[in-house]
VOSE-325088 format. One record per residue: residue number from 1; residue in three letters; chain; x, y, z of N, C-alpha, C, O, CB in turn. Coordinates in steps of 0.001 Angstrom, whole numbers. Glycine has a CB too. Layout:
// residues N
[pt NUM,'ALA','A',[X,Y,Z],[X,Y,Z],[X,Y,Z],[X,Y,Z],[X,Y,Z]]
...
// end
This chain:
// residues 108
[pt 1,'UNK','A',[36390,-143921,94511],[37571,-143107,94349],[37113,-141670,94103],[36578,-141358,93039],[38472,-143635,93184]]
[pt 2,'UNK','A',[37390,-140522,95401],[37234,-139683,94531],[38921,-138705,94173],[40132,-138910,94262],[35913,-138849,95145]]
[pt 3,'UNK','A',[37766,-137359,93652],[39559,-136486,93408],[38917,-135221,93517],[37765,-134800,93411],[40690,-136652,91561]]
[pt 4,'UNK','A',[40252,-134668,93810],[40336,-132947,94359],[41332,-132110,93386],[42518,-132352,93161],[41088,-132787,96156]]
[pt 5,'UNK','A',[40512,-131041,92860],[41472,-130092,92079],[42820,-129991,92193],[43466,-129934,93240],[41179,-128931,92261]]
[pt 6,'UNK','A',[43261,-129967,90962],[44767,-130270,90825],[45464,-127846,89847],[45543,-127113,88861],[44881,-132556,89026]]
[pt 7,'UNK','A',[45660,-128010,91186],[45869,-126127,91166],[46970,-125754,90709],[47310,-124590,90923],[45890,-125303,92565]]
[pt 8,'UNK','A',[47790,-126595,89989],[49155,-126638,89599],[49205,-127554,87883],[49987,-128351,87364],[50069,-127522,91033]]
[pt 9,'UNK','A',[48071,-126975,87518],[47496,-128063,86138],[48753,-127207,85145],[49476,-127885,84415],[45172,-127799,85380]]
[pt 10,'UNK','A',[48887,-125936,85200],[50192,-125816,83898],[51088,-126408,84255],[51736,-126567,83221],[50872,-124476,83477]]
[pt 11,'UNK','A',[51837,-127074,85377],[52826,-128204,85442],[52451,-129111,85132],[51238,-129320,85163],[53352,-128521,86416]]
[pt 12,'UNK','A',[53511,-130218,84613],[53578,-131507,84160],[55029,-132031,85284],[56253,-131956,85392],[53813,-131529,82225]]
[pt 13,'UNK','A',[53611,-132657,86033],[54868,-132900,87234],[54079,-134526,87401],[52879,-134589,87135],[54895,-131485,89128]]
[pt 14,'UNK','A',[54860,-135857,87870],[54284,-137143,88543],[54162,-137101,89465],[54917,-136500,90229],[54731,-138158,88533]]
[pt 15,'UNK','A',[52995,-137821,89840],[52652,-138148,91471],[52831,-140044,91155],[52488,-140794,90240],[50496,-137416,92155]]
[pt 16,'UNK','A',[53563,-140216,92490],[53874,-141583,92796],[53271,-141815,93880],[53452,-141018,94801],[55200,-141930,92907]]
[pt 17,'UNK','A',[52504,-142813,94055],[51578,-143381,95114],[52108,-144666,95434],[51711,-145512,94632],[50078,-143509,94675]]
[pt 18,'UNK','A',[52994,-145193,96472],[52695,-147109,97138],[52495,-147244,97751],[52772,-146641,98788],[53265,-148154,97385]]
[pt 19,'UNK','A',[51316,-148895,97470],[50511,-149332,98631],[50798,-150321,99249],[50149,-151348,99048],[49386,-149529,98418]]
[pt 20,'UNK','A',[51678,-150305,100026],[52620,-151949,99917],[52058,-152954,100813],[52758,-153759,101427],[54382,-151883,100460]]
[pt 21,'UNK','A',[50317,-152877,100908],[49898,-153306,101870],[48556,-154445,100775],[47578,-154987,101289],[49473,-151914,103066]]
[pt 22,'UNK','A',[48812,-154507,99714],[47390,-154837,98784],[47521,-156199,98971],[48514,-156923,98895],[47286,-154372,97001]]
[pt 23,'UNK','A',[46253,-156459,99253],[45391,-157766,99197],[44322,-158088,98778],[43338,-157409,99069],[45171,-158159,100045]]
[pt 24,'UNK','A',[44201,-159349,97883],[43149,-159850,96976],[43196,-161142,97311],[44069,-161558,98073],[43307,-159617,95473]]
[pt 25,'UNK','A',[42333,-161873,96821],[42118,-163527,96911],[42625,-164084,95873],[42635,-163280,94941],[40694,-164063,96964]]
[pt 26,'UNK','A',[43178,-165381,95516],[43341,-166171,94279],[41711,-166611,93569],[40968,-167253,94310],[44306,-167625,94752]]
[pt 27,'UNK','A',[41511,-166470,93014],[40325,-166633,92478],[39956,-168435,91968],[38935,-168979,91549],[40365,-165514,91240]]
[pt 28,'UNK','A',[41519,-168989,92300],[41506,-170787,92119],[41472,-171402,93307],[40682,-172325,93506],[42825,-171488,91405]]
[pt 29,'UNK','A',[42389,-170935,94312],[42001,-171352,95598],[41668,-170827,96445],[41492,-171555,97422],[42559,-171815,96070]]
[pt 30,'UNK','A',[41370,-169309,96657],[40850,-168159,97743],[41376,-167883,98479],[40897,-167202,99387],[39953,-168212,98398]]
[pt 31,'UNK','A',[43180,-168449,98438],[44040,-167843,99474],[44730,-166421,98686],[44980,-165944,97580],[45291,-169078,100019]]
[pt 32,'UNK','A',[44810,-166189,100001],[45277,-164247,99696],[46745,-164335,98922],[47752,-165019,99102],[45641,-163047,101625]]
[pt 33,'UNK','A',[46424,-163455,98110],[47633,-162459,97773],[47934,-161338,97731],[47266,-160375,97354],[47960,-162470,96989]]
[pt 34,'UNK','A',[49382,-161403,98272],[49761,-159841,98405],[50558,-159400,97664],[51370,-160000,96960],[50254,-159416,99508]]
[pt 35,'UNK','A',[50281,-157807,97837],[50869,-156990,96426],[51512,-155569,97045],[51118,-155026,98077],[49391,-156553,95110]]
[pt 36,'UNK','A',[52482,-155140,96266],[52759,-153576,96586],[51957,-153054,95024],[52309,-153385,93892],[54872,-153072,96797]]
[pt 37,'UNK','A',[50919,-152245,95367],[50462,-151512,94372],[51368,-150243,94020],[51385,-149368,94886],[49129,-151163,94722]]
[pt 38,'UNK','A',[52027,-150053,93009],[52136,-148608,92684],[51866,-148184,91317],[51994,-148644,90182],[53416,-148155,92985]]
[pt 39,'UNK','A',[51301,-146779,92061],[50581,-145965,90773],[51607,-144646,90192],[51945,-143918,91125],[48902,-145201,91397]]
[pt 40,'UNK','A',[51916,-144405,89431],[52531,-143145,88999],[51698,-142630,87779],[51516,-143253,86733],[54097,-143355,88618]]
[pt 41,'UNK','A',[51177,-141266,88122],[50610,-140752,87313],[50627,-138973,86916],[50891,-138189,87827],[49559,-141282,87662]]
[pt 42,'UNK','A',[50373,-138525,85724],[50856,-137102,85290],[49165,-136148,85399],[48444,-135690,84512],[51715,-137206,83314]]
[pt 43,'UNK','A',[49104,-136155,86146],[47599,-135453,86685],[47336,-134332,85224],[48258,-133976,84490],[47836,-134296,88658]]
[pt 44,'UNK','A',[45929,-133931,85054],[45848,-133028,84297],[44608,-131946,85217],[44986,-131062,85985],[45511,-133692,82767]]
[pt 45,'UNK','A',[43723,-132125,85051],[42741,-130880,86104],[42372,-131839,87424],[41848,-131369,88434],[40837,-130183,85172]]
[pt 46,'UNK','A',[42713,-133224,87276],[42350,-133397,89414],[43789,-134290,89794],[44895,-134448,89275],[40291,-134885,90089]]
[pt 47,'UNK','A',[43232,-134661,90744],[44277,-135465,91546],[42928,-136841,92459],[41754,-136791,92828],[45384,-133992,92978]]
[pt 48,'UNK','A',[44022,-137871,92450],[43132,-138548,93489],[43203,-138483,94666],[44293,-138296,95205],[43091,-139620,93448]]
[pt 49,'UNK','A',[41953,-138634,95443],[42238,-138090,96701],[42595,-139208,97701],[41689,-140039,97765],[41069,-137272,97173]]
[pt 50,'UNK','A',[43511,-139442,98398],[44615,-140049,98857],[43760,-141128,99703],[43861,-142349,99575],[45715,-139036,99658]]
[pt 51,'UNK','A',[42667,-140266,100831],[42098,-141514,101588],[41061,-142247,100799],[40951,-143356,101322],[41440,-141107,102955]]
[pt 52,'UNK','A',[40410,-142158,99982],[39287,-142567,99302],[40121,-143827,98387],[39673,-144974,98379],[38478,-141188,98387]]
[pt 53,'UNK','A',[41017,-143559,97849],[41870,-144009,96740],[42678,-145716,97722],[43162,-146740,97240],[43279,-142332,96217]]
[pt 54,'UNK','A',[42448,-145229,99362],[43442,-146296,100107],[42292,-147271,100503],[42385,-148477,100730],[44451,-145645,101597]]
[pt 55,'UNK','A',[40781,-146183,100544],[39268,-147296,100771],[38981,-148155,99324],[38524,-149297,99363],[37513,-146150,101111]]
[pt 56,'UNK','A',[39231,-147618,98330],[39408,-148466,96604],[40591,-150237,96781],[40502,-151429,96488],[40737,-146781,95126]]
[pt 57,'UNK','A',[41466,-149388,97368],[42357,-150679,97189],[42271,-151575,98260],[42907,-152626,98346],[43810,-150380,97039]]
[pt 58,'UNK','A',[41641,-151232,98902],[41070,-151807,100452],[39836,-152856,99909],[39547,-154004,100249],[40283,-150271,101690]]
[pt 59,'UNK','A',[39449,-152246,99253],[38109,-153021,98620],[38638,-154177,97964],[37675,-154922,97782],[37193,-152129,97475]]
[pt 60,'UNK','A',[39622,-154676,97540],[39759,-156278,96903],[40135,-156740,98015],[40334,-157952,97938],[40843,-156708,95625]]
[pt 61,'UNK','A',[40272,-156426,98750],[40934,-157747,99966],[40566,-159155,99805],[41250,-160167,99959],[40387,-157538,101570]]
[pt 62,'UNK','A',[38641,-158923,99269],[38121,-160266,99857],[37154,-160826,98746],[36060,-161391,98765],[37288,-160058,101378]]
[pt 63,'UNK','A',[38572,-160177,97178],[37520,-160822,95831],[38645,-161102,95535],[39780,-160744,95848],[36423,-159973,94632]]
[pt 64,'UNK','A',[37904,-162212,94493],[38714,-163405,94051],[39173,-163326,92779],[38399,-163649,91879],[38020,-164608,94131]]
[pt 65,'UNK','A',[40662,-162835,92420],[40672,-162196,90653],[42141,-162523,90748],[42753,-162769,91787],[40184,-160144,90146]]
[pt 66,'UNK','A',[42740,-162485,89224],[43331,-163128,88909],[44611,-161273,88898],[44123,-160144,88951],[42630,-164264,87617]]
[pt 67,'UNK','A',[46199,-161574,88815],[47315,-160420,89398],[46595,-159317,87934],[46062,-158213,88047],[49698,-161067,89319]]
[pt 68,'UNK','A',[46842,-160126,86653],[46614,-159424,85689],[45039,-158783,85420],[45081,-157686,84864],[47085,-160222,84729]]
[pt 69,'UNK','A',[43689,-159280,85719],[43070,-158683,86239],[43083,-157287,86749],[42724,-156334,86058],[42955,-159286,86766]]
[pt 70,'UNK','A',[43517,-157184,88015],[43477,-156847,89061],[44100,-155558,88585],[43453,-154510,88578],[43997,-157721,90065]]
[pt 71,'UNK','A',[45337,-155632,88192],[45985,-154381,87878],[45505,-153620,86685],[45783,-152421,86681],[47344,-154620,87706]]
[pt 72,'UNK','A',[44853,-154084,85704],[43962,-153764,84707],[42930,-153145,84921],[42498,-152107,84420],[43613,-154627,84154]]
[pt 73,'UNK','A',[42448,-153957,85858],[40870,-152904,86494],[40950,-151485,87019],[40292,-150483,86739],[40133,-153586,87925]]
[pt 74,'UNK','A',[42243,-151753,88112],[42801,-150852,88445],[43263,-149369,87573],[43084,-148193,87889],[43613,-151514,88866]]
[pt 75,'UNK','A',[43655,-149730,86854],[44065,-148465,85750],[42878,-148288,85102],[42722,-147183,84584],[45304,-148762,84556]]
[pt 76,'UNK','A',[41876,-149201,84980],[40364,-148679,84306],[40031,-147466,85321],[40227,-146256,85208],[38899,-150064,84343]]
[pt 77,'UNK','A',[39499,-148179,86278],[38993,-147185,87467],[39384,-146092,87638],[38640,-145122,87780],[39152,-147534,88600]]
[pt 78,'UNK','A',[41293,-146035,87662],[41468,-144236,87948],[41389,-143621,86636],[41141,-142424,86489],[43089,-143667,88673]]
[pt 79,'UNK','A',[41577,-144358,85767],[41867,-142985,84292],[40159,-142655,83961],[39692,-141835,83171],[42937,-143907,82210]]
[pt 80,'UNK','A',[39601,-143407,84677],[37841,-143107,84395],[37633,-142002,85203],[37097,-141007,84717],[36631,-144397,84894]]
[pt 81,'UNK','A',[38103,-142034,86795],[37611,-140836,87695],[38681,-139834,87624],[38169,-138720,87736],[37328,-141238,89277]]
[pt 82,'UNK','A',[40195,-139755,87460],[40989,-139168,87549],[41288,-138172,86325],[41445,-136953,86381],[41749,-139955,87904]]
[pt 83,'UNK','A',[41336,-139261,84875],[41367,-138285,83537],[42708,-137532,83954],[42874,-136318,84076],[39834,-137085,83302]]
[pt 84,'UNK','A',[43508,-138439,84117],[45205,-138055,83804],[45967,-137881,82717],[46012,-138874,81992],[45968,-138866,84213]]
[pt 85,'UNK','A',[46514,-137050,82401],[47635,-136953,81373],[48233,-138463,80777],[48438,-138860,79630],[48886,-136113,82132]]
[pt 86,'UNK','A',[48399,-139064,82050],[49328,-140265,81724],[49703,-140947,83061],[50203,-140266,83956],[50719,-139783,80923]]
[pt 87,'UNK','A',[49430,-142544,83260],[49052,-143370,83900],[50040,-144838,83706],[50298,-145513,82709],[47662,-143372,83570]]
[pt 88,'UNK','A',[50453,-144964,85204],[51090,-146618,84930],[50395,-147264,86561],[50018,-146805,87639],[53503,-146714,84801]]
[pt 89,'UNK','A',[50506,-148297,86032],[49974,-149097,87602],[50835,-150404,87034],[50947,-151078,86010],[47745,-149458,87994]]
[pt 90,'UNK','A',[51449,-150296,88590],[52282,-151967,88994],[52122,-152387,90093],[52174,-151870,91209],[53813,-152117,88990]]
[pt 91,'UNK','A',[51840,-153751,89591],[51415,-154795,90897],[52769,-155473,90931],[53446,-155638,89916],[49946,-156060,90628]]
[pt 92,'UNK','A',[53177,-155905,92286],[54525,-156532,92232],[53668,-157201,93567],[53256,-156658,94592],[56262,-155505,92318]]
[pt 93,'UNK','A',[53569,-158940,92987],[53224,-159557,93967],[54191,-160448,94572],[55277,-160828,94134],[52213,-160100,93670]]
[pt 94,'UNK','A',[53742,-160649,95396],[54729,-161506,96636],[54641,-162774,95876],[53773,-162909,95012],[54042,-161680,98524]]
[pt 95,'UNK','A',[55910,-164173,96284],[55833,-165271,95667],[54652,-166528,96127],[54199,-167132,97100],[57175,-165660,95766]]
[pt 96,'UNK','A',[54596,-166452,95258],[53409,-167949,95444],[53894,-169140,94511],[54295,-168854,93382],[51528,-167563,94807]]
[pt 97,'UNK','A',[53878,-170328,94890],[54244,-171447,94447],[55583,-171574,93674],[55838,-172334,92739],[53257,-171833,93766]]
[pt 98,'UNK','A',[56755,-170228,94558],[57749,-170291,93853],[58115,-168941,92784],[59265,-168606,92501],[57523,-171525,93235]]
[pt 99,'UNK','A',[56836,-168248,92259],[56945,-167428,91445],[56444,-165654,91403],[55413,-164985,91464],[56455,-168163,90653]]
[pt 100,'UNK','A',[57541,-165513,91297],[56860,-163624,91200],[56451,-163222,90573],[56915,-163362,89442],[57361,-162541,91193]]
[pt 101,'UNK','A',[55203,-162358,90765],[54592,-161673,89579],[54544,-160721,89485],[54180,-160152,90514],[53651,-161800,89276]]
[pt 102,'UNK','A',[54799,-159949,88455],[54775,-158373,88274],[54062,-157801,86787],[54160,-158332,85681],[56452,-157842,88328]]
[pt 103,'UNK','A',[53312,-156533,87158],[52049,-156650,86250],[51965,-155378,85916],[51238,-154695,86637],[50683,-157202,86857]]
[pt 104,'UNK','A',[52412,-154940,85172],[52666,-153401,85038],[51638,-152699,83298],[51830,-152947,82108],[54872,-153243,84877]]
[pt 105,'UNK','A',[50896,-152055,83808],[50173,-151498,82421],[49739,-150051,82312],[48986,-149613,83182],[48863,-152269,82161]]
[pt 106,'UNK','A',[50169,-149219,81259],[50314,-147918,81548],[49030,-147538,80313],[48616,-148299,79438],[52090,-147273,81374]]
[pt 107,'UNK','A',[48597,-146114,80595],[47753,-145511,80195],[48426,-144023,79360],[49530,-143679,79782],[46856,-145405,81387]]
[pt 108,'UNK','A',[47899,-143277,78380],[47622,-144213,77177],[48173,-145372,76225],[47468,-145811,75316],[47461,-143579,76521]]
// end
């Protein structure tokens, strides 16, 4: 993931990012699941940079982790490279065996 100067740092403005394309494995049986990732976050000196950030979420396609996991790591990773004001990530996964999951965990 990387990020590019954020030139508008005396605003306190959100950036909303969805990825309504996310895929990971079940980590019990290795069939895929899919997710709309969205990120909303209050940038402070960068921003993430949009294609790098779509090669990050591209990268679980073909590991095996559990929704809550997944969205956890996720908010590790950007508030580590990004160093935002303020951070939420939601996974809203598609149904499996009947049930929806939605996984939402915000930073700080």
């Amino acid at each position: 993931m990387e990020t590019i100067e954020n030139k508008y740092r005396r605003h306190d403005y959100e950036v909303r990012i969805r990825f309504p394309e996310f895929t990971c494995l079940c980590p019990m049986t290795s069939q895929p699941d899919f997710a709309e990732i969205i990120i909303n976050y209050v940038p402070d000196e960068l921003l993430v940079e949009l294609k790098s950030l779509k090669l990050y979420l591209n990268s679980y396609r073909n590991k095996g982790i559990f929704h809550e996991e997944v969205v956890n790591r996720i908010l590790s990773d950007f508030t580590e490279k990004v160093h935002p004001k303020k951070a939420e990530i939601t996974g809203n996964f598609n149904v499996r065996g009947g049930l929806y999951t939605t996984v939402k965990v915000v930073y700080p």
